[in-house]
Biopython code that builds the backbone (N, CA, C, O; Angstrom):
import numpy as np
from Bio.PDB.StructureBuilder import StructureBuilder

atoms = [
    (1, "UNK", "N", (-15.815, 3.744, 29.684)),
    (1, "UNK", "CA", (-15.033, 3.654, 28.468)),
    (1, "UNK", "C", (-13.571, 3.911, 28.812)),
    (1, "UNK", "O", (-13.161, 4.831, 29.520)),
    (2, "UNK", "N", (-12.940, 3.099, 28.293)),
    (2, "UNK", "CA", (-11.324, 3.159, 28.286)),
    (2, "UNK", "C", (-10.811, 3.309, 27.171)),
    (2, "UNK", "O", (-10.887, 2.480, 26.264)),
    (3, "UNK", "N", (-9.940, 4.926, 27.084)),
    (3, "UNK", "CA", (-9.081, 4.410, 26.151)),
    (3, "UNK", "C", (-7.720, 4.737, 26.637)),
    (3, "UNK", "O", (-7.463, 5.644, 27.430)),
    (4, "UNK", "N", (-6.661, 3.722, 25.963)),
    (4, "UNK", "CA", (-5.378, 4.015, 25.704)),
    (4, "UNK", "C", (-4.641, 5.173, 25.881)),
    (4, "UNK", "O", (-4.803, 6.242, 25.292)),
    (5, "UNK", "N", (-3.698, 4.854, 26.856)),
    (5, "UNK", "CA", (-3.145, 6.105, 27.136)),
    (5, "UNK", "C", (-1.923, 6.274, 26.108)),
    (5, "UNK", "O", (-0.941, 7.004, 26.246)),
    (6, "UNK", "N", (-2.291, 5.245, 24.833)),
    (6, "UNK", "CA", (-1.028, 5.694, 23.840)),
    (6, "UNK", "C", (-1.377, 6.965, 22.963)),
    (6, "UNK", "O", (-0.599, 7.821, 22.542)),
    (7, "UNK", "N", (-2.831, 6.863, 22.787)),
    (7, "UNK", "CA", (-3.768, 7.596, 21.528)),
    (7, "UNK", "C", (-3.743, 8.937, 22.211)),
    (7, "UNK", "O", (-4.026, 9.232, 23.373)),
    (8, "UNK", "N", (-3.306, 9.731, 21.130)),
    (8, "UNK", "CA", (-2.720, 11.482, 21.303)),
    (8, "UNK", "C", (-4.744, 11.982, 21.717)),
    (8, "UNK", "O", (-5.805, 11.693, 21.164)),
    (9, "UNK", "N", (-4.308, 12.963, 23.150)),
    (9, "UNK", "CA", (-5.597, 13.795, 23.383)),
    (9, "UNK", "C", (-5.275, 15.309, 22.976)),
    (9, "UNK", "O", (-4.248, 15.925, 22.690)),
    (10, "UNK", "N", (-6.850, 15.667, 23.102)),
    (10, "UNK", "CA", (-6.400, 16.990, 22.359)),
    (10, "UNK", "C", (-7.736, 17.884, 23.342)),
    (10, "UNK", "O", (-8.908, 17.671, 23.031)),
    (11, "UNK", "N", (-7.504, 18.561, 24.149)),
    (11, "UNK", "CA", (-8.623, 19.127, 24.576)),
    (11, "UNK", "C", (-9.360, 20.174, 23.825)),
    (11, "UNK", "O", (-8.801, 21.150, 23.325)),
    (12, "UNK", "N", (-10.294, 20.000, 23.779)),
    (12, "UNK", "CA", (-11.394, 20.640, 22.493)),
    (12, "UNK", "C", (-12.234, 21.350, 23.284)),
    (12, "UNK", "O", (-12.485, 20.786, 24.350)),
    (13, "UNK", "N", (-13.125, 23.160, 22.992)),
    (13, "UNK", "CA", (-13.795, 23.570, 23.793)),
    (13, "UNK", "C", (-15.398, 23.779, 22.509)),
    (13, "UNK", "O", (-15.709, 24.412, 21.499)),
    (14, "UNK", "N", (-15.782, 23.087, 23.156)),
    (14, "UNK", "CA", (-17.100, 22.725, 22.594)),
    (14, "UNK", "C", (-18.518, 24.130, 22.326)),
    (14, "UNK", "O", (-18.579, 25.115, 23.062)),
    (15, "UNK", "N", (-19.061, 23.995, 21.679)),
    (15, "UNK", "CA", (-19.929, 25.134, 21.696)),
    (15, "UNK", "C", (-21.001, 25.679, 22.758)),
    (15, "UNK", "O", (-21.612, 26.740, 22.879)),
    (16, "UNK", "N", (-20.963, 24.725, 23.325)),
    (16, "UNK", "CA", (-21.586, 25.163, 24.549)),
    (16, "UNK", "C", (-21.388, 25.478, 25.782)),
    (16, "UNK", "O", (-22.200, 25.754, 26.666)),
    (17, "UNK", "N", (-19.855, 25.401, 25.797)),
    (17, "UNK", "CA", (-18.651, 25.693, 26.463)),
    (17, "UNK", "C", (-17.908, 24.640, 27.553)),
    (17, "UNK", "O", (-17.288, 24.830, 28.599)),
    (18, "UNK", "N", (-18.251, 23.527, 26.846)),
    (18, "UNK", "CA", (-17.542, 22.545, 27.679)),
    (18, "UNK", "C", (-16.253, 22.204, 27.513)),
    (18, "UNK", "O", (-15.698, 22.623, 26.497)),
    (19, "UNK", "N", (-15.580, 21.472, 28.351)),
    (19, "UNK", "CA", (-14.180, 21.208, 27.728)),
    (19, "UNK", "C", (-13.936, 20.057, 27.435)),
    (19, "UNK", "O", (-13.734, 19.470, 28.498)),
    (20, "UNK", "N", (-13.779, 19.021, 26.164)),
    (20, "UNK", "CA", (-14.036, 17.882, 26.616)),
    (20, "UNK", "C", (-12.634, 17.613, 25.587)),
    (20, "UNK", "O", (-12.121, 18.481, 24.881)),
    (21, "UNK", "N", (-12.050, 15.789, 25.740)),
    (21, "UNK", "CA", (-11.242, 15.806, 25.562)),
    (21, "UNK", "C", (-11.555, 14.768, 24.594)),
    (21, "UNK", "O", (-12.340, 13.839, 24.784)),
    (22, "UNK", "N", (-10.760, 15.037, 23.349)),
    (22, "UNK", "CA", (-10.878, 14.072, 22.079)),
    (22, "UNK", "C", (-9.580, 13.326, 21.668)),
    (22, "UNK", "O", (-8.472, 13.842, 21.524)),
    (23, "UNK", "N", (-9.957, 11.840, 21.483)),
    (23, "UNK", "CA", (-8.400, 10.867, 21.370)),
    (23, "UNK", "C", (-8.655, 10.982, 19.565)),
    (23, "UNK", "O", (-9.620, 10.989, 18.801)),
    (24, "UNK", "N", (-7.258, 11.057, 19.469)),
    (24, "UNK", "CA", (-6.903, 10.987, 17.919)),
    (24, "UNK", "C", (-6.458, 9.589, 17.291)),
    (24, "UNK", "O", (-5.815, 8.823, 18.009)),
    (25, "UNK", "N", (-6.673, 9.337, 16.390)),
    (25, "UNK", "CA", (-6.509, 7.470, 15.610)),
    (25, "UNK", "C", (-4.658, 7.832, 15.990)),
    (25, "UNK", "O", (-4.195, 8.637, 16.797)),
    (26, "UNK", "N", (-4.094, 7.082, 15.247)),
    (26, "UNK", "CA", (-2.836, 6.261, 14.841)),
    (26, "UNK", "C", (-2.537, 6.355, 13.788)),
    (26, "UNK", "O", (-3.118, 5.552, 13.057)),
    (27, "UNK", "N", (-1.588, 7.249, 13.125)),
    (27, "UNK", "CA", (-1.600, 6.868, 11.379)),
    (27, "UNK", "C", (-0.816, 5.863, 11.262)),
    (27, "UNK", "O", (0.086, 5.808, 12.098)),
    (28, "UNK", "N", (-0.881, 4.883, 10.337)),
    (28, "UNK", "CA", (-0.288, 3.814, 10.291)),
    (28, "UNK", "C", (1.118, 4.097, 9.348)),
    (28, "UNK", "O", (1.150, 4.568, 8.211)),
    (29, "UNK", "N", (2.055, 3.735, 10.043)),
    (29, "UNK", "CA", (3.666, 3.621, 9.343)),
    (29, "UNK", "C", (3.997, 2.851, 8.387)),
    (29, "UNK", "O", (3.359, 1.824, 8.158)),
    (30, "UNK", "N", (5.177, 3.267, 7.586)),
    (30, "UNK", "CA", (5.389, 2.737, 6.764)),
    (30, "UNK", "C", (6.217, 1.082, 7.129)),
    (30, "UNK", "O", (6.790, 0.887, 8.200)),
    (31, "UNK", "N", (6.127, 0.015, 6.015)),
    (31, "UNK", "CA", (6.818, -1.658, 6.472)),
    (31, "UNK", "C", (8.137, -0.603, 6.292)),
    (31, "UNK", "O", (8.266, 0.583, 5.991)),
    (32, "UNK", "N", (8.984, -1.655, 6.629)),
    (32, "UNK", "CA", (10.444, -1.304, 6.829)),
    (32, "UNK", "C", (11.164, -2.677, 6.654)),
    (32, "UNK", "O", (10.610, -3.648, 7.169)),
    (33, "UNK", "N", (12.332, -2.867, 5.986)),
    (33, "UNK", "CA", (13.254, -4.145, 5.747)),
    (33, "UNK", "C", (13.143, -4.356, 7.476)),
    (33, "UNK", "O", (12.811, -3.668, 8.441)),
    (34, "UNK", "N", (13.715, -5.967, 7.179)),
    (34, "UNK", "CA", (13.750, -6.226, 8.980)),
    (34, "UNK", "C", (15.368, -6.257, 8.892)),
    (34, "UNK", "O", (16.089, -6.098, 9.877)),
    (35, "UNK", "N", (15.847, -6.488, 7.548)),
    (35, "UNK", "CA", (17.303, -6.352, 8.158)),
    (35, "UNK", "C", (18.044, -5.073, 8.517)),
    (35, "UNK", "O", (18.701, -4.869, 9.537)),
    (36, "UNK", "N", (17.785, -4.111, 7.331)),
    (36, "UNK", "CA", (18.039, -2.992, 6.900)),
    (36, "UNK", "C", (17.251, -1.655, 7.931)),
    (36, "UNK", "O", (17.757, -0.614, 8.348)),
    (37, "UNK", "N", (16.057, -2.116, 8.079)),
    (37, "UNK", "CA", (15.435, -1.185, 8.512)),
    (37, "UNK", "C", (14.957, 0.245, 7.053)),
    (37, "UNK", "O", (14.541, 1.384, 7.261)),
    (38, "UNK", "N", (15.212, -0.371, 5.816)),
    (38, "UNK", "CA", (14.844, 0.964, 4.941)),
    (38, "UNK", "C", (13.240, 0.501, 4.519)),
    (38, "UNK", "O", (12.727, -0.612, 4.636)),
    (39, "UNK", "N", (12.559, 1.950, 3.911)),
    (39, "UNK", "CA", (11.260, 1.654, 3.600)),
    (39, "UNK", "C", (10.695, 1.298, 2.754)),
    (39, "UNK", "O", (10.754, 1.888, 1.675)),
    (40, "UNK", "N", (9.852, 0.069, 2.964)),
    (40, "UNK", "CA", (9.590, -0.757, 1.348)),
    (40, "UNK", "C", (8.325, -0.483, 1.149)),
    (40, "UNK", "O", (7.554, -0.077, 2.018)),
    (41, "UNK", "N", (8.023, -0.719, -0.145)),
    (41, "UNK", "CA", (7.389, -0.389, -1.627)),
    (41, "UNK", "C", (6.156, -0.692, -1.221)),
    (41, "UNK", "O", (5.595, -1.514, -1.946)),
    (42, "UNK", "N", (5.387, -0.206, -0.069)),
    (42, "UNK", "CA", (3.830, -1.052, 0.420)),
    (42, "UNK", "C", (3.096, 0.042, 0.406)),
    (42, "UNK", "O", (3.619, 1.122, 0.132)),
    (43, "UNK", "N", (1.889, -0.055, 0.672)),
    (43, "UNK", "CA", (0.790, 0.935, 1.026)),
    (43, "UNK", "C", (0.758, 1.151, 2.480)),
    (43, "UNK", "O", (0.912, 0.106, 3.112)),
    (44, "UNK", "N", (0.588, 2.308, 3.255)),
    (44, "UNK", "CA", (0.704, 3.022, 4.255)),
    (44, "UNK", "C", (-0.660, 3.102, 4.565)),
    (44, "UNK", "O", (-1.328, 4.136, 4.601)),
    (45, "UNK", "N", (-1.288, 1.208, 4.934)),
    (45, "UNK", "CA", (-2.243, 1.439, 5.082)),
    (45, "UNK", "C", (-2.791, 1.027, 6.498)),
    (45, "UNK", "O", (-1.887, 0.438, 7.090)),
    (46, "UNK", "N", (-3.706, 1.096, 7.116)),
    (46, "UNK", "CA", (-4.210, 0.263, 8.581)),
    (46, "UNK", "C", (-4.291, -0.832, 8.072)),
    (46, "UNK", "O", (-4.015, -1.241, 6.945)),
    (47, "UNK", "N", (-4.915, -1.574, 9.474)),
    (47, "UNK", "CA", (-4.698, -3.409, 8.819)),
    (47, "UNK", "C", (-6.610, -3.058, 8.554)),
    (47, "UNK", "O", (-7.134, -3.856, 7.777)),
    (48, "UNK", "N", (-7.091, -2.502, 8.856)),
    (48, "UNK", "CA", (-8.335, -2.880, 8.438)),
    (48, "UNK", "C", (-8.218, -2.394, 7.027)),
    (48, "UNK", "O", (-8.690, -3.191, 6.216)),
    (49, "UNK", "N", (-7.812, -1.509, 6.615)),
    (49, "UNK", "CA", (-7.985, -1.091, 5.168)),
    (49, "UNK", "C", (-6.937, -2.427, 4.203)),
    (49, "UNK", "O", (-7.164, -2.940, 3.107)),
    (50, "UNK", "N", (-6.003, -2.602, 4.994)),
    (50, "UNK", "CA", (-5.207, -3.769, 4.324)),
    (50, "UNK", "C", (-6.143, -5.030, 3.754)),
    (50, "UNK", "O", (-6.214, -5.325, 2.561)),
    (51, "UNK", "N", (-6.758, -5.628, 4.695)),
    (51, "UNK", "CA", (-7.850, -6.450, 4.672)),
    (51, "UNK", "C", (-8.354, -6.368, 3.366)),
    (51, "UNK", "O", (-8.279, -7.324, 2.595)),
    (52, "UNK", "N", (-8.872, -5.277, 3.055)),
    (52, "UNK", "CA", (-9.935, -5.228, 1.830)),
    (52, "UNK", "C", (-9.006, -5.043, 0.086)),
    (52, "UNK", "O", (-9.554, -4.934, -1.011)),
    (53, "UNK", "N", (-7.975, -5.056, 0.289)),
    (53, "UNK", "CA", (-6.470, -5.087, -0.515)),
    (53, "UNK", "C", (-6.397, -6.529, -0.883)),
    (53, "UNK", "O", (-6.315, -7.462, -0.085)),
    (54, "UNK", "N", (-6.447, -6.627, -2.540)),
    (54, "UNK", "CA", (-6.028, -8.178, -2.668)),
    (54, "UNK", "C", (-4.973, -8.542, -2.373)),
    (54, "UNK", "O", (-4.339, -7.803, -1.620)),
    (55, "UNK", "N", (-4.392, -9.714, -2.792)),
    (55, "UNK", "CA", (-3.027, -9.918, -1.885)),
    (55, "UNK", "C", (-2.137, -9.769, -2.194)),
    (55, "UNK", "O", (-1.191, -9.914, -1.419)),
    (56, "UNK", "N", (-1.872, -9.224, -4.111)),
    (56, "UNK", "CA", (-0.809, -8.982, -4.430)),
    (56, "UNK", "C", (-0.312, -7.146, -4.482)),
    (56, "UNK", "O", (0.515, -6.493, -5.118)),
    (57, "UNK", "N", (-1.148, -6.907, -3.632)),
    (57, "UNK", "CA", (-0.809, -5.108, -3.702)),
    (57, "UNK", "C", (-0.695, -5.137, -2.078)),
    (57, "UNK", "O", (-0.824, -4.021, -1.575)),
    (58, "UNK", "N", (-0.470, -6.240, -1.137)),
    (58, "UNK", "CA", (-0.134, -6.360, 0.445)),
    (58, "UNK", "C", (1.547, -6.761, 0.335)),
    (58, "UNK", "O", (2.422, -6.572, 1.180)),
    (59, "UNK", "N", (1.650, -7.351, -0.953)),
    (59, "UNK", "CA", (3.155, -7.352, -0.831)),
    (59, "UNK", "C", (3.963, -7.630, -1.729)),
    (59, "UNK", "O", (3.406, -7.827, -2.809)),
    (60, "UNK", "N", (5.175, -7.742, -1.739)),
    (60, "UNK", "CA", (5.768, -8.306, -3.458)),
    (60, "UNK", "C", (5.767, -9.429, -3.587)),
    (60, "UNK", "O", (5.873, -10.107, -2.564)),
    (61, "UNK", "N", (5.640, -10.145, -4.986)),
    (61, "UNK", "CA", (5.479, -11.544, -5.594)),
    (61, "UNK", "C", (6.810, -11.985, -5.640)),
    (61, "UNK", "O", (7.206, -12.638, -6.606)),
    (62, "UNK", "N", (7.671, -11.648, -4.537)),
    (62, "UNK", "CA", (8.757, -12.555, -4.801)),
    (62, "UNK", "C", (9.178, -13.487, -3.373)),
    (62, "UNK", "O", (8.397, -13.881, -2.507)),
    (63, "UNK", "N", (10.239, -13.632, -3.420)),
    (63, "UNK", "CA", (10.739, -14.575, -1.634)),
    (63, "UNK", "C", (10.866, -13.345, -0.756)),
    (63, "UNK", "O", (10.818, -12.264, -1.344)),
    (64, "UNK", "N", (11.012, -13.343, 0.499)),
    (64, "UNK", "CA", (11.312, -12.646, 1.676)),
    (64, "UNK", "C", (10.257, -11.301, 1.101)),
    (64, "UNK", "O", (10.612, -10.658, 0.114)),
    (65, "UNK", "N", (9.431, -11.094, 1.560)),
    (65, "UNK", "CA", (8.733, -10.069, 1.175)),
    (65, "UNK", "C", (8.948, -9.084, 2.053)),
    (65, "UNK", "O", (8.650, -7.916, 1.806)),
    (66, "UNK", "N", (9.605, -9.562, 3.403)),
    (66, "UNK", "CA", (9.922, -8.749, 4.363)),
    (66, "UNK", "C", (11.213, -8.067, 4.128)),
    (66, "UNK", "O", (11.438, -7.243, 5.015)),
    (67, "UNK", "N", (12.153, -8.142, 3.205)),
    (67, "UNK", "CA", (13.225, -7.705, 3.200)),
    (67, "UNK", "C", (13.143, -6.403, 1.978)),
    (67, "UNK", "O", (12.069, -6.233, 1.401)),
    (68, "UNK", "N", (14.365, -5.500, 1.633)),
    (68, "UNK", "CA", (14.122, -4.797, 0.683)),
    (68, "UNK", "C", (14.827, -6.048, -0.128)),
    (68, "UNK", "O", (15.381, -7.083, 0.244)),
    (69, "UNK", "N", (14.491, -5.356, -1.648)),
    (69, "UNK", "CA", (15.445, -6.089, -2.652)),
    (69, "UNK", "C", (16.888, -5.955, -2.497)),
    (69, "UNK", "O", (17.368, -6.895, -3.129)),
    (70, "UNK", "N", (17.913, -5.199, -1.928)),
    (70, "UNK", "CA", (19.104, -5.070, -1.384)),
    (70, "UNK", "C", (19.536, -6.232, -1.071)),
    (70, "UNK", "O", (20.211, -7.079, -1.656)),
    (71, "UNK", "N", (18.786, -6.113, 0.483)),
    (71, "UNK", "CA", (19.367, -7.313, 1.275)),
    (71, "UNK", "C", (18.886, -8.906, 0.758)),
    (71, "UNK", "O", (19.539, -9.891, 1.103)),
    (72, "UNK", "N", (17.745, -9.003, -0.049)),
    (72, "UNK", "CA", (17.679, -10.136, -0.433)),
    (72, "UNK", "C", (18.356, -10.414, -1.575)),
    (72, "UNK", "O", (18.487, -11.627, -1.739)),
    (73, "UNK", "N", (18.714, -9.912, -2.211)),
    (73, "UNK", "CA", (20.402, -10.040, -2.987)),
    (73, "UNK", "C", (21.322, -10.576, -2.286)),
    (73, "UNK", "O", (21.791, -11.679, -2.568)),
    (74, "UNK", "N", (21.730, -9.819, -1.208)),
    (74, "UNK", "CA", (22.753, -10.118, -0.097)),
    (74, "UNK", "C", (22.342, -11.636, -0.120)),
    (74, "UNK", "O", (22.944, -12.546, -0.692)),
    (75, "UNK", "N", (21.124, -11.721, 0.665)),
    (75, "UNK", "CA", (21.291, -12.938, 1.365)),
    (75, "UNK", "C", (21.079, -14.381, 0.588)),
    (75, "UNK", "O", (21.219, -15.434, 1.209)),
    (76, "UNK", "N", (20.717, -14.354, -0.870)),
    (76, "UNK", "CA", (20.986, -15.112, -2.240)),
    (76, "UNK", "C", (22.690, -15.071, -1.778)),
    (76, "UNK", "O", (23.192, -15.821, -0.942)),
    (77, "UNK", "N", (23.413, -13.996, -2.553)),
    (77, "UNK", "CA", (25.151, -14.583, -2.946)),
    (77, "UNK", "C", (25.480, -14.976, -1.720)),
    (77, "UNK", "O", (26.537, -15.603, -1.791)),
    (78, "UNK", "N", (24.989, -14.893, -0.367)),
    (78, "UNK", "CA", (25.546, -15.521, 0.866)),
    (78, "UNK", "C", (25.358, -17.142, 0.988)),
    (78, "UNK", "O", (26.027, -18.098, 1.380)),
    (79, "UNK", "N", (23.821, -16.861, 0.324)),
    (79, "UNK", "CA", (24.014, -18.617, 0.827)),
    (79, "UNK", "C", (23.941, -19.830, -0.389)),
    (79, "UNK", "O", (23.546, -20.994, -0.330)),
    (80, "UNK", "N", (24.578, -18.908, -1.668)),
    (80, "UNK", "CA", (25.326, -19.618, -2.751)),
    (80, "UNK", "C", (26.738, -19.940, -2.313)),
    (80, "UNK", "O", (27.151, -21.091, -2.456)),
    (81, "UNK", "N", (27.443, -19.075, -1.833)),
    (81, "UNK", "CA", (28.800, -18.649, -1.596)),
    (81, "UNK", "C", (28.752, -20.159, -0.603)),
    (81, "UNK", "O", (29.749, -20.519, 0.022)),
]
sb = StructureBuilder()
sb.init_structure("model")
sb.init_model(0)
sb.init_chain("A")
sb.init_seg("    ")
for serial, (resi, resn, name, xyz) in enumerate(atoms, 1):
    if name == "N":
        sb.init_residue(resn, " ", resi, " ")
    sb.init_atom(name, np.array(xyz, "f"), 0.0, 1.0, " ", f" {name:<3s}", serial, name[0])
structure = sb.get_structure()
């Protein structure tokens, strides 16, 4: 068995006095604007739990879902202008 040397270990001493070593999950982060980098309005969820999420609570019902509402303001009067 392999795991990942990204996943946090934690050495654990067991009841029978072994020492064995336990990998911890990943909590999953929050989306973030791609321009901005600030944190948008999503669920802080894994992608497997995402999965089971209909599709309008995975993201907003509008254009650029990747952006905050800020910058997609911005980038509307930019490319009216």
């Amino acid at each position: 068995m392999t795991i990942s040397r990204s996943k946090k270990r934690h050495k654990v001493k067991t009841p029978g006095g072994r020492n064995v070593t336990h990998y911890k999950k990943k909590r999953p982060s929050y989306a973030r604007c791609k321009n901005c980098g600030a944190k948008l309005n999503r669920p802080k969820l894994s992608v497997k739990q995402l999965k089971k999420l209909p599709k309008t609570k995975k993201r907003p019902e509008r254009p650029f879902p990747e952006l905050c509402s800020g910058c997609m303001r911005k980038y509307f009067k930019n490319k009216v202008r």
